[in-house]
C-alpha positions as MATLAB code, in Angstrom:
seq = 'XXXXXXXXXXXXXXXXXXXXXXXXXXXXXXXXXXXXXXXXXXXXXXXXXXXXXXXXXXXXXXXXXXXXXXXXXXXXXXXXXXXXXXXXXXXXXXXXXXXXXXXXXXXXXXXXXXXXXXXXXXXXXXXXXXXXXXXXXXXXXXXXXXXXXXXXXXXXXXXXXXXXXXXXXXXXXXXXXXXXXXXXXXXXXXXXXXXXXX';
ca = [
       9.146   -2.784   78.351;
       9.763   -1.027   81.458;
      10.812    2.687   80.857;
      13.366    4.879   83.012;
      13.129    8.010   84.017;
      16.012   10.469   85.618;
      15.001   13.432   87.586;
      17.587   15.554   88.554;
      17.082   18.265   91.604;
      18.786   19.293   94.859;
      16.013   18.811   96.753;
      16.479   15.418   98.377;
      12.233   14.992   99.229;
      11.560   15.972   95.593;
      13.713   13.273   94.678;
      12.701   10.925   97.183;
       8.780   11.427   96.716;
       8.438   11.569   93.034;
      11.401    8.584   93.152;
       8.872    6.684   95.247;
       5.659    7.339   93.394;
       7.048    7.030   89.653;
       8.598    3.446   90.744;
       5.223    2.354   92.830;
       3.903    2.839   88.836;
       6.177    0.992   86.997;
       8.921    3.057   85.664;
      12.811    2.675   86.632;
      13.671    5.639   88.310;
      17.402    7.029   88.753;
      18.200   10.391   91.124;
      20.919   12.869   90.968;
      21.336   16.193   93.272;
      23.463   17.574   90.547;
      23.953   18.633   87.464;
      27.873   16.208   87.008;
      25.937   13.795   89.060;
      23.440   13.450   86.300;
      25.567   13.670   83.794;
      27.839   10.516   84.608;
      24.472    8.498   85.547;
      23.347    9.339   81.828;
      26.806    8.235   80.176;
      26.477    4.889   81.199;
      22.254    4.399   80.627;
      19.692    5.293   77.868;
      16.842    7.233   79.990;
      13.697    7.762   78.279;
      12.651   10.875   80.153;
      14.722   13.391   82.176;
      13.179   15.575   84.576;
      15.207   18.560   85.230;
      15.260   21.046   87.681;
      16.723   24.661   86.129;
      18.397   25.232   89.330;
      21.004   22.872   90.574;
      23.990   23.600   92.852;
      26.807   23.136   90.254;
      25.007   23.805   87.039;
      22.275   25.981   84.871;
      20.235   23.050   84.121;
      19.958   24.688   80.815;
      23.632   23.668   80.737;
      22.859   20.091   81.853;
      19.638   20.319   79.136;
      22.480   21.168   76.085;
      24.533   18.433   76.779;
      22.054   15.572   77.541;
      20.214   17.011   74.400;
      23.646   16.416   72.632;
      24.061   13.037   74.121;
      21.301   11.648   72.562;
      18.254   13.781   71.096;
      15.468   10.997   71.565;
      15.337   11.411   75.456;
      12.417   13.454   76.450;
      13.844   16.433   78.832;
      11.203   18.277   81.015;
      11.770   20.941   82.741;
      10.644   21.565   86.725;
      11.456   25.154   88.178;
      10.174   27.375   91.191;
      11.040   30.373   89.409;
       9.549   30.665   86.658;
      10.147   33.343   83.318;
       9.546   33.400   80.102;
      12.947   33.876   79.147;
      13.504   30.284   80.643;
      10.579   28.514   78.949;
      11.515   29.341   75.381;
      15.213   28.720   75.759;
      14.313   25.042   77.237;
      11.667   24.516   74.914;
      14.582   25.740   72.238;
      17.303   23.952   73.454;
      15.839   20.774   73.014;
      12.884   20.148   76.024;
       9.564   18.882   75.166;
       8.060   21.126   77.946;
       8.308   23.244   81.144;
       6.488   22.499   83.988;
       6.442   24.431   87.545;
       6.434   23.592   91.058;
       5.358   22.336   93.304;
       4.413   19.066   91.204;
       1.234   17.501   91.541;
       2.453   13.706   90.995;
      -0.564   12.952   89.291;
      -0.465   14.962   86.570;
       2.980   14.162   86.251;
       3.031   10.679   85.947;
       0.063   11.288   83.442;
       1.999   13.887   81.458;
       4.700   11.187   81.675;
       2.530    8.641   80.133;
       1.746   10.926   77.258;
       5.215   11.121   76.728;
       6.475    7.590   76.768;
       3.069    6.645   74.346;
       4.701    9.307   71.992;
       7.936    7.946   71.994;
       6.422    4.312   71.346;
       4.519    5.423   68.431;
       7.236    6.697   67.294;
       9.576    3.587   67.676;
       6.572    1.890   65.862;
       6.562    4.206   62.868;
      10.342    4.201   62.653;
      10.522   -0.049   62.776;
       7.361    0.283   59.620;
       8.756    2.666   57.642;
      12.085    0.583   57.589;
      10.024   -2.738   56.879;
       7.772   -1.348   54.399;
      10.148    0.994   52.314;
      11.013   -1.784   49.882;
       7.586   -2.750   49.268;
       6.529    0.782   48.804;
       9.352    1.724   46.046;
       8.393   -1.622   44.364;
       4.766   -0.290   43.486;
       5.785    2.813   42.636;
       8.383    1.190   40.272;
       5.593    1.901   37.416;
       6.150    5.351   37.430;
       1.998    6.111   37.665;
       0.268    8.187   40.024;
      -0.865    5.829   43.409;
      -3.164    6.991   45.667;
      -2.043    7.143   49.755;
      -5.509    4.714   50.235;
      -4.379    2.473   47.544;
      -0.913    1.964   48.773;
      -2.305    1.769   52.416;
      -4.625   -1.010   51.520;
      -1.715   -3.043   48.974;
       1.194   -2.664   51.970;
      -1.159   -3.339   54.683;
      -0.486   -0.201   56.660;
      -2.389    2.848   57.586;
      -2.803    5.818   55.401;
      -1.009    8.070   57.840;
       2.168    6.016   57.543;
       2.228    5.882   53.945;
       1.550    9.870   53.682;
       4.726   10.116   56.142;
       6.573    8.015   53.569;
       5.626   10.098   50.920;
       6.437   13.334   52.475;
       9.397   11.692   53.509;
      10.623   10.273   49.709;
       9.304   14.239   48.400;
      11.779   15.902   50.545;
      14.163   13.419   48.694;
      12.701   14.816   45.741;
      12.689   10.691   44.778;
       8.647   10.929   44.423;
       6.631   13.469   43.671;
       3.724   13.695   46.193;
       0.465   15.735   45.898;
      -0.559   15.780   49.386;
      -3.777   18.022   48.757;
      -4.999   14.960   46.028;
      -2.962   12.275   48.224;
      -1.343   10.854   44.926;
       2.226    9.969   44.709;
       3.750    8.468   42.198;
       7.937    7.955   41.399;
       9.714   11.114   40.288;
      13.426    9.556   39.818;
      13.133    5.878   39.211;
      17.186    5.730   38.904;
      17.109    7.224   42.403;
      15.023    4.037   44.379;
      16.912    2.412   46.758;
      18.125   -0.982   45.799;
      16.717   -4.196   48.851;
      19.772   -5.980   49.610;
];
């Protein structure tokens, strides 16, 4: 699946070059000069990644960064400035980007920071789509109230052990298992409390 990128920045050969190069790679690759620009373009499509530039001609694109962040959390925001200060880095980073980078950009590195991006968001998807189709299965071992082992339940749901320890620490926040990470043993603190398959 082919994933899109917006960048965002008033400088029209920024947009044009890294426009160029990110769509000679594969990606689908929307512009905007400014911040209300941006905004509209990402009302009507799902982007992936944003790359935003902290100074735009109508906006703080720490503004534009709040409310795409709002819009929908699982879009990646970087962001790209000239200028750049601490002060800016951590309130990105703490208003919901997954980085900061500074210019001039070397479209290289980009498009392999990019990469690393978009394989984190698809291992994600991945483990989101298991955890949903394995859930049932997992609760239904558990159903004898003994202690499992993660390796065990890895090897009897067919999945790795790292997805199974997420599901426990997942279920233990629940407080519906109670899961010894240190001894990786789990085993069903609240049997009334399993979700019922439908």
């Amino acid at each position: 699946m082919k994933r899109s990128i917006l960048i965002v920045d008033d400088d029209a050969v920024v947009l044009d070059t890294l426009k160029e190069y990110l769509t000679s790679e594969g990606y689908i690759v929307a512009t905007s000069g400014t911040g209300v620009d941006a905004l509209k373009k990402f009302k009507k499509k799902f982007f992936d990644i944003t790359l935003l530039d902290i100074k735009l001609p109508d906006m703080d694109g720490l503004q534009l960064l709040t409310k795409i962040h709002a819009e929908n959390p699982k879009t990646m925001n970087i962001m790209v400035t000239g200028y750049p200060s601490l002060n800016n880095a951590v309130a990105s980073l703490n208003l919901g980007a997954v980085s900061y980078i500074m210019k001039p950009i070397n479209p290289d590195e980009l498009l392999f920071y990019i990469q690393s991006k978009i394989e984190q968001i698809e291992y994600d998807d991945k483990s989101s789509n298991i955890l949903d189709n394995t859930m049932p299965v997992f609760f239904e071992l558990l159903s004898d109230c003994n202690w499992w082992s993660t390796d065990t339940l890895a090897e009897k749901i067919g999945i790795s052990k790292e997805i199974v320890e997420k599901m426990c620490s997942f279920c233990a926040r629940t407080e519906i298992v109670n899961y010894w990470p240190s001894k990786h043993l789990v085993k069903i603190e609240k049997p009334d409390a399993i979700p019922k398959a439908h």
